[in-house]
N, C-alpha and C positions, 0 to 999 in steps of 0.2 A: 504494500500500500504506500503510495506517493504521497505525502501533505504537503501543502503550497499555501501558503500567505497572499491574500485576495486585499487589496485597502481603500474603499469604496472615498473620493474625497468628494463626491459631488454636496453632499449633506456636512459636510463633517464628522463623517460616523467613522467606523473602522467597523468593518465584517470580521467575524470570529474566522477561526482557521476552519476550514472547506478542508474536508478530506476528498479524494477525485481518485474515483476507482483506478487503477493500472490492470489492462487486459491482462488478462491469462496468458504468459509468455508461449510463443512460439516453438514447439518444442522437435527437433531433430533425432530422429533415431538413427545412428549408422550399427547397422546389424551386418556383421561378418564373421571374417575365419578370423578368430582371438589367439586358436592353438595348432592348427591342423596344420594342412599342405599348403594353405595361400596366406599363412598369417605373415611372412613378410611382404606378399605381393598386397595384403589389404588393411587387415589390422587396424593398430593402432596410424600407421601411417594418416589412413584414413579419417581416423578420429582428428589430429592435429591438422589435417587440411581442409576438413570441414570450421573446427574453430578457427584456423584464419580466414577464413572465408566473411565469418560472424565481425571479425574483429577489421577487419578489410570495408566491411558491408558499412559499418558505425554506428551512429545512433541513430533509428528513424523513428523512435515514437514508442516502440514496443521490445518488449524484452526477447531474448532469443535464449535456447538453453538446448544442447547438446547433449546427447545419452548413449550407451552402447551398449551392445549385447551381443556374445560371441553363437552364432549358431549353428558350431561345427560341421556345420559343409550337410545337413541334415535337415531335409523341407518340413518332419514336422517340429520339431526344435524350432524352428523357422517360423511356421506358422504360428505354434502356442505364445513366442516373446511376442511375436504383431501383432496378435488378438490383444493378449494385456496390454499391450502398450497402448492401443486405441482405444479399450474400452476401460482399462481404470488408470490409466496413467498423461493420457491426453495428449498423446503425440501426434504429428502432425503432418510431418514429411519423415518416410522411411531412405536413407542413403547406403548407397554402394550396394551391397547382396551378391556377393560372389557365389559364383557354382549356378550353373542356370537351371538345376531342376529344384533346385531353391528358391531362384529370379521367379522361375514362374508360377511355385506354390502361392509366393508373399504377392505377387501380383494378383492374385484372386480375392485375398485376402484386402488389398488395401483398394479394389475397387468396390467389394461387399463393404466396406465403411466408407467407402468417397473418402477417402485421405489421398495423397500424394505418393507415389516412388520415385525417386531419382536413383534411378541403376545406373553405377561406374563399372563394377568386378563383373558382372554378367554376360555373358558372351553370344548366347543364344540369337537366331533371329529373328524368333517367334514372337519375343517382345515389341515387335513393331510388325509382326506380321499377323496368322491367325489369331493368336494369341494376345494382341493388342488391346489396350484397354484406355479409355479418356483420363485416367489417371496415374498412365507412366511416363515415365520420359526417362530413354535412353541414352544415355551420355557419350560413354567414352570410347568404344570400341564394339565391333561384332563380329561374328563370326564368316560373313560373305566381307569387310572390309579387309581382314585378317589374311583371308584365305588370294582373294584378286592380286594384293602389292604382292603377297611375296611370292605366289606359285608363277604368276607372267612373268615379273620380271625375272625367276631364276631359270625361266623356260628358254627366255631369251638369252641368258647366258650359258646355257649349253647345260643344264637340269634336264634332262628330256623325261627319264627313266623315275620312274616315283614310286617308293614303299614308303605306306602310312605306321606308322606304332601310335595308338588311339586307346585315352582313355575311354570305356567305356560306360559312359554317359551320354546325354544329350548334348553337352558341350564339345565333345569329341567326336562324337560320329556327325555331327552337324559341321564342323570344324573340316574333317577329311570329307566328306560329302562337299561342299563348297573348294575345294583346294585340288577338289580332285578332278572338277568340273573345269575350271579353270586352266589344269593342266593339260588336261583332253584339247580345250578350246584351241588354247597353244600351240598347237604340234604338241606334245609330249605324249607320255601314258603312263599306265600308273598299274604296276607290274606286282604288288605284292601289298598286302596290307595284315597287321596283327594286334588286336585289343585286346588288351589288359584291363583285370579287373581295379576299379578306381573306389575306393583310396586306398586299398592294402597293397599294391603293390612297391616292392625295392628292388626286386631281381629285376633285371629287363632281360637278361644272357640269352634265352631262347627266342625272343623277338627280334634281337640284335643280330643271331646265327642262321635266323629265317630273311632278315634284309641282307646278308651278306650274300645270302646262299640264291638271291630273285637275279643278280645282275643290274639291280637300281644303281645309279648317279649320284640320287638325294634321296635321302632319310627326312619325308616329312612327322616331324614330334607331334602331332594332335593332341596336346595336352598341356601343363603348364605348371609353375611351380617349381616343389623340388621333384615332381615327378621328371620335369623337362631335364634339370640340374645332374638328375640321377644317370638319366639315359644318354646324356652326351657325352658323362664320364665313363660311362662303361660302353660305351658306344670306341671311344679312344683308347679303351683297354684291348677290343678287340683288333686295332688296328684297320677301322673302317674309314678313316678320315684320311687314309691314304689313297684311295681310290671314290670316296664320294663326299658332296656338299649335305652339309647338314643345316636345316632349313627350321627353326624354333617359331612355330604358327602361334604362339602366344610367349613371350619374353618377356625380361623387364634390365633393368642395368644391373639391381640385385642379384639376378640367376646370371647373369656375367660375375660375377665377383665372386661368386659361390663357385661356379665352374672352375675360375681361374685362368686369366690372360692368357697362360700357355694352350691350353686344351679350349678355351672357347672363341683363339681366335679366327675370324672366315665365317662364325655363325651367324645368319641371317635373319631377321626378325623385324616385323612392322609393329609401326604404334602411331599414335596422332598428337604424341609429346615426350620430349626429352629434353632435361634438365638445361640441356646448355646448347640449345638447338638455337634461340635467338636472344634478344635482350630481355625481350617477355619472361621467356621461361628464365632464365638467368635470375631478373628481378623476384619472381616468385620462389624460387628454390631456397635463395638469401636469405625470403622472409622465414623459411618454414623449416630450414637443415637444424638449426642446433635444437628442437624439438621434436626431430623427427629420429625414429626407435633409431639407435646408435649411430646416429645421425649421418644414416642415409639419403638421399637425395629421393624426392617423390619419384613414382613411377607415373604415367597414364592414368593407373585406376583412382592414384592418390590425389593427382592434377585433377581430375574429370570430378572427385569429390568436392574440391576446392571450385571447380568453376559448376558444375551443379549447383551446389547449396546458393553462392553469387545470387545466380540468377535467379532461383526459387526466392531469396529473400527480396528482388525486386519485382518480383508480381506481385509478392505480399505488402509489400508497398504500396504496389499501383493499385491494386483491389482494395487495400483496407486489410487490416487482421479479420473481423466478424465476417467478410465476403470470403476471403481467400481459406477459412475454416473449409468450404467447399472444395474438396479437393481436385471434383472435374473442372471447378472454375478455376480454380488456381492454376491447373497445367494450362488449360485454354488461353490464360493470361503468358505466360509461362513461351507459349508457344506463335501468340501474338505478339512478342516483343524480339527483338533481336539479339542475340547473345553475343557478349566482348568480357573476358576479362585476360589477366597477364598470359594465362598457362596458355590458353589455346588460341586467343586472338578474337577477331569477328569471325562467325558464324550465322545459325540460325537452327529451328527444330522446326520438322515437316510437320504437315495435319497426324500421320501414325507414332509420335512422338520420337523419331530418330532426329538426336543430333548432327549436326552435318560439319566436320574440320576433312583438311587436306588428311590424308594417310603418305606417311614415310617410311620406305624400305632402308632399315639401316644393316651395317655390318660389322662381329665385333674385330677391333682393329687388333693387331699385330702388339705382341708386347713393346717393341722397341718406337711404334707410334704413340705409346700412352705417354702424356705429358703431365700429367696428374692424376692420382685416386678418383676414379667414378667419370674418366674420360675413357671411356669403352669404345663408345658406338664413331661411324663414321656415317655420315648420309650417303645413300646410294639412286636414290630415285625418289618424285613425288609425285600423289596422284593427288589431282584436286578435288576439292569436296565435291562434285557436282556429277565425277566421276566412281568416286570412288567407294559410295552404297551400294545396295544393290537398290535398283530403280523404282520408285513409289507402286507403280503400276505391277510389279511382278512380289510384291511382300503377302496380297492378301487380306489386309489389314480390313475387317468393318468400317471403320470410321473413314476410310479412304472411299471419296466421293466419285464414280466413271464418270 
């Protein structure tokens, strides 16, 4: 509760103190991997780039408050925190939701209460397709942008031959299904593929021994994490990096570092941000490195958190807090405004709630090119936003008007 000093001088009087409700704060849930396989790709990371985001945004009238909930990679773990969080806790906007048969449990769920999703960690691309709903918004990456930068362009550098190694899930076989499309389109082919059970797997040896034994080029990783970190080292155990390009369809700079410059340098991987890509990202990372978990440099999902929330708190603005309570109005708001901030630049988000930034094919660089800690990547190629979703017209989406 705010009290404020009111002092009436038309009369000579003085009005007693007014007490003047303060709305019910704003409330943020970022629900992800706290311990599992993506708690460095989402995490806490995530948590500290949603509050700068708050701290970024500044004052506009109404309080803002941040929460988190680890939902081990588990759709109904997932569900049960969203339910409470909506119905006795008052939250508001759901952020990041890594693991997409997660993305899309908690997406059922936050349209059955009209609240908000802002998905970063989610890869699916159901979330703006079938599966779309007036109350998500897509942020930072998918699974047809992921798969287009890096299977063409490695196709054109002489990739022809493709074995998939795929988590099996939705994330993964949605992941090599688009990558594999792509390769086809190319001239290539895609000669051999092996799914793994996700999340217990650490061995990869006999998926590793089945790509060696196809005659593939590229070892596309359909998966992410330390599952990805796992299988490029043992992928190097085997001595396959002597005869093929190893091609990481979801990366980050962290699974560089975990790998290690020796063994993951030449690896391929797209994103739609990296740390030290231009002045923007530069300026944001500055703000966010020495609170970020051992003070890593954000990833994509942690940036897309950070320019998510942004944006969410400026429809909340533009609607009002009591309006933007409405969660289809809020993304609608959300989606009628234009998107800018440091990480990712200008944008925008379509009527099926996809994000829209360039996508960059990058590579990791050669030990003796790193010129500092957490200078990995090299750019290799860009596709611009307008190319680089897949196209409104082929998602499916209800809300997408013929």
């Amino acid at each position: 509760m705010l009290t404020t000093r009111r002092v009436l001088l038309g009369a000579g009087l003085a009005m007693p103190f007014v007490a003047r409700a303060q709305p019910a704060p704003i409330k943020i849930g970022v629900l992800n991997d706290q311990s599992g396989t993506y708690r460095d790709n989402t995490g806490m990371g995530s948590v500290v780039c949603a509050q700068q985001a708050v701290a970024d945004f500044g004052d506009a009238g109404f309080p803002v408050q941040v929460i988190v909930a680890d939902h081990q990679n588990k759709p109904d773990v997932a569900v049960s925190v969203a339910r409470q969080w909506f119905d006795r806790d008052g939250v508001d906007m759901v952020l990041d939701v890594p693991t997409s048969s997660v993305a899309l449990a908690v997406a059922g769920v936050v349209r059955e209460k009209n609240k908000v999703m802002v998905n970063s960690g989610g890869g699916t691309t159901d979330l703006t397709g079938p599966q779309c709903t007036p109350n998500t918004v897509h942020w930072t990456y998918d699974t047809y942008m992921l798969a287009k930068s890096t299977a063409t362009q490695l196709v054109k550098v002489g990739g022809r031959k493709w074995f998939f190694i795929v988590a099996d899930y939705v994330f993964g076989q949605q992941l090599e299904r688009d990558a594999a499309n792509f390769v086809r389109a190319s001239g290539g082919s895609v000669v051999g593929r092996a799914a793994y059970p996700f999340p217990d797997t650490t061995d990869f040896s006999s998926y590793l021994l089945a790509a060696q034994a196809s005659g593939a080029d590229v070892i596309g990783f359909a998966s992410a994490g330390n599952d990805t970190v796992n299988g490029v080292k043992q992928a190097h155990e085997f001595g396959l990096a002597q005869t093929m390009k190893f091609a990481a369809l979801l990366a980050h700079p962290s699974d560089i570092d975990a790998i290690g410059p020796e063994l993951a340098q030449g690896l391929y991987l797209t994103g739609t941000f990296y740390w030290d890509l231009n002045d923007g990202t530069r300026a944001f990372t500055a703000s966010v490195l020495d609170k970020m978990p051992q003070k890593h440099p954000p990833n994509m999902i942690h940036a897309g958190c950070y320019g998510g929330t942004l944006h969410y708190l400026k429809a909340v603005k533009a609607l009002g807090v009591d309006k933007a309570r409405d969660g289809a109005a809020a993304v609608a708001q959300m989606k009628a405004m234009p998107t800018d901030d440091k990480a990712f630049g200008p944008g925008k988000i379509r009527e099926d709630g996809r994000a829209l930034f360039p996508a960059y094919l990058f590579q990791a660089k050669p030990p003796g090119e790193i010129k500092q800690h957490w200078d990995v990547l090299q750019l290799i190629a860009t596709t611009p936003a307008d190319q680089a979703w897949r196209p409104l017209s082929e998602g499916g989406c209800p809300l997408v008007r013929s």
